[in-house]
N, C-alpha and C positions, 0 to 999 in steps of 0.2 A: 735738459730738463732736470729739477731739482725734487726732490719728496722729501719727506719728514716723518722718520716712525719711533714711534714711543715702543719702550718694551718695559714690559710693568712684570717680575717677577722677585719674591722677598728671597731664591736663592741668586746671592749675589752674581756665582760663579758661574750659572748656568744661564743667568743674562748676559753675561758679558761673554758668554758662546756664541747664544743667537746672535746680538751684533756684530760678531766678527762674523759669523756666517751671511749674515745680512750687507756688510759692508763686501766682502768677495762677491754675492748675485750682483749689488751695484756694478763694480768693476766690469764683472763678466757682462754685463747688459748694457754700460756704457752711459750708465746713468750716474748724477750725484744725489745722495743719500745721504742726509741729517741723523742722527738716532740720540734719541735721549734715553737713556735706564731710569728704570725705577723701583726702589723699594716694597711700593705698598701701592693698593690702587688710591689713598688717603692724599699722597706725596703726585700720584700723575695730576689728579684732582685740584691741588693747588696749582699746579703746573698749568695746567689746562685753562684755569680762569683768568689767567694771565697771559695765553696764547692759544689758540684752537684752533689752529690751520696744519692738526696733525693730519697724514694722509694714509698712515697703517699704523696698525694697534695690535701689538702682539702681547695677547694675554694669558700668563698663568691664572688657570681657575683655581686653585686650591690657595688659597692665600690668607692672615689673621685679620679677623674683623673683615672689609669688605673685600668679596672676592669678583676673582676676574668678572661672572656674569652678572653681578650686581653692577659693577663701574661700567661694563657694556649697556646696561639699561640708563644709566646717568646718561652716558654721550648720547643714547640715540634718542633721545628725549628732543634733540635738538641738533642731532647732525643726522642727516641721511644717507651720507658719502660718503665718508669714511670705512674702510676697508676694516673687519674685525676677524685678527683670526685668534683664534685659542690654541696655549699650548697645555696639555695636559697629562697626568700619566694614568688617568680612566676615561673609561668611555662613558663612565655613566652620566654624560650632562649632554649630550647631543640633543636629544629632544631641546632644551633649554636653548641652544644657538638658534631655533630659529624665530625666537624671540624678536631676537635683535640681528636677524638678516649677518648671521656670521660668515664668513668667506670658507671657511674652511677649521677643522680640528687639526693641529698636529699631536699626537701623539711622544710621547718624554718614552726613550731617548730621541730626539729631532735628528731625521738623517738630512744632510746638506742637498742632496736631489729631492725630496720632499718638499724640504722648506725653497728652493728656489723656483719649481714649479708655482710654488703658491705666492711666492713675490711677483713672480711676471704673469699672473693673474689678477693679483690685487692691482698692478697698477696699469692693465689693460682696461678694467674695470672702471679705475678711474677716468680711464683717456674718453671714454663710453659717454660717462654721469656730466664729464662738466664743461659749462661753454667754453669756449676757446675767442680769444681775441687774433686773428691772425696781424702781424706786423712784415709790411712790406722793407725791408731794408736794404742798402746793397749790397747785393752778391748773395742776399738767403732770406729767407724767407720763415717767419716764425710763429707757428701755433701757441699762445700761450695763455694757459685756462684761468679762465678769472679768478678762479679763491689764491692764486699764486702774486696777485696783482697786488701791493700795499695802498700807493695812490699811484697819481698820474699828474703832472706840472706842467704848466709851460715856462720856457725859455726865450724869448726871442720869438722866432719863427717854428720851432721844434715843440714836441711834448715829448717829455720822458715818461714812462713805464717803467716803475719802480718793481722789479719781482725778484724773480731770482740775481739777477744783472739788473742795468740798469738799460733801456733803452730807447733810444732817440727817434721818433722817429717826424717827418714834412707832414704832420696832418693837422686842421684844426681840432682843436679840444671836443668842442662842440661836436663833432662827425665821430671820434673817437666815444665817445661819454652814450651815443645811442646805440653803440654795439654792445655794453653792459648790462646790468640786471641789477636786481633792487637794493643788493647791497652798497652797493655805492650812492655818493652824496655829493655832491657840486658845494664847496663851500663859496665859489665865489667865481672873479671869469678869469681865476688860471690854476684852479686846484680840481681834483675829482678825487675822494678818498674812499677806501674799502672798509668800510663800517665793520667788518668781523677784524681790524686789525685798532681798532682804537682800545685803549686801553686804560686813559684819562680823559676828562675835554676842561677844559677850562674858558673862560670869556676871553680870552686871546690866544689861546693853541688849545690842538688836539696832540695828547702824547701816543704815538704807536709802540705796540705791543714790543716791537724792536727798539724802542727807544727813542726814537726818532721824534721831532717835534715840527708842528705843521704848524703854522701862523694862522689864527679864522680872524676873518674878514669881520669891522665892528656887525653886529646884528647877526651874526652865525650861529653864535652859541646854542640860543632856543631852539632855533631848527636843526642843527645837527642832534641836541639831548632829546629829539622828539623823535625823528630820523632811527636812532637807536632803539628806543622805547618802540614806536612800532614794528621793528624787527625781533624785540622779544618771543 
């Protein structure tokens, strides 16, 4: 299982703490863990419209121009999932986290048993919030939660699940595509794409957030820019 967590703090050297501390909970929990730093909440904000499948948000409040509980009120404008913890060195904004449903305060200086308490909470929390596609494969067997999914293809006789890996697995598309939710989009009868991962569309590809480029079927286009538009 894979996560993504952004750490937004303008002291450079006290960011690149938390993710080393944050990379050690991975290890110790057995999980892999993405982390991006950032500057300013200004700098996550571009980041962010460019990809938003973060899954924890560790925020300094004290920050120039927008501060951490301001960018926390941006995200949850439009994400409900996402784990927000704050890091700070007063107390005085708690009332203020429950604004935006915050996970938790840590208090500056961060001790490493605090902060990893509140990582295998934030991502118990998520195991909670979000469907799960289970895939049959041999010899294992595999939960894995749709906002992790980019698309899905077929091959032959196989569909792949593109998420953290990639994965193969004997089913029709079709039987696959009804254990989903509204983010997703059928471009045609061997693509299923996760709309929170496009990034461009064009009359003949959709570009993913990763890069990636999906070929749409003639006549796709209007329905997948509609597709979009009503998940606004």
């Amino acid at each position: 299982m894979g996560y993504r967590f952004a750490i937004c703090d303008d002291d450079k050297d006290y960011a690149f703490y938390i993710g080393q501390l944050a990379s050690q909970w991975a290890q110790q929990a057995g999980v892999r863990v993405d982390t991006e730093i950032f500057p300013s909440a200004e700098a996550f904000l571009f980041r962010y419209e460019e990809r938003r499948d973060f899954d924890v948000l560790l925020l300094d409040i004290e920050m120039a121009a927008m501060d951490g509980v301001a960018l926390a009120r941006r995200v949850r404008l439009e994400n409900d999932d996402v784990q927000i913890v704050f890091i700070t060195g007063y107390a005085d904004y708690i009332a203020e986290g429950y604004e935006v449903s915050a996970l938790h305060y840590l208090t500056k200086p961060v001790r490493e048993e605090k902060l990893f308490s509140v990582l295998t909470r934030a991502v118990g929390r998520l195991a909670q919030n979000e469907p799960i596609l289970t895939l049959r494969l041999p010899g294992e067997t595999i939960r894995l939660p749709l906002g992790k999914i980019r698309y899905l293809d077929v091959f032959h006789n196989y569909v792949t699940v593109h998420a953290d890996r990639d994965y193969a697995v004997k089913r029709p598309l079709g039987e696959l595509e009804k254990e989903l939710d509204d983010r997703f989009f059928r471009t045609g009868r061997s693509c299923v794409l996760n709309l929170a991962f496009i990034g461009r569309a064009s009359r003949t590809e959709a570009e993913l957030t990763t890069g990636e480029r999906i070929p749409l079927p003639r006549g796709q286009y209007e329905k997948l820019n509609r597709a979009i538009i009503d998940r606004m």
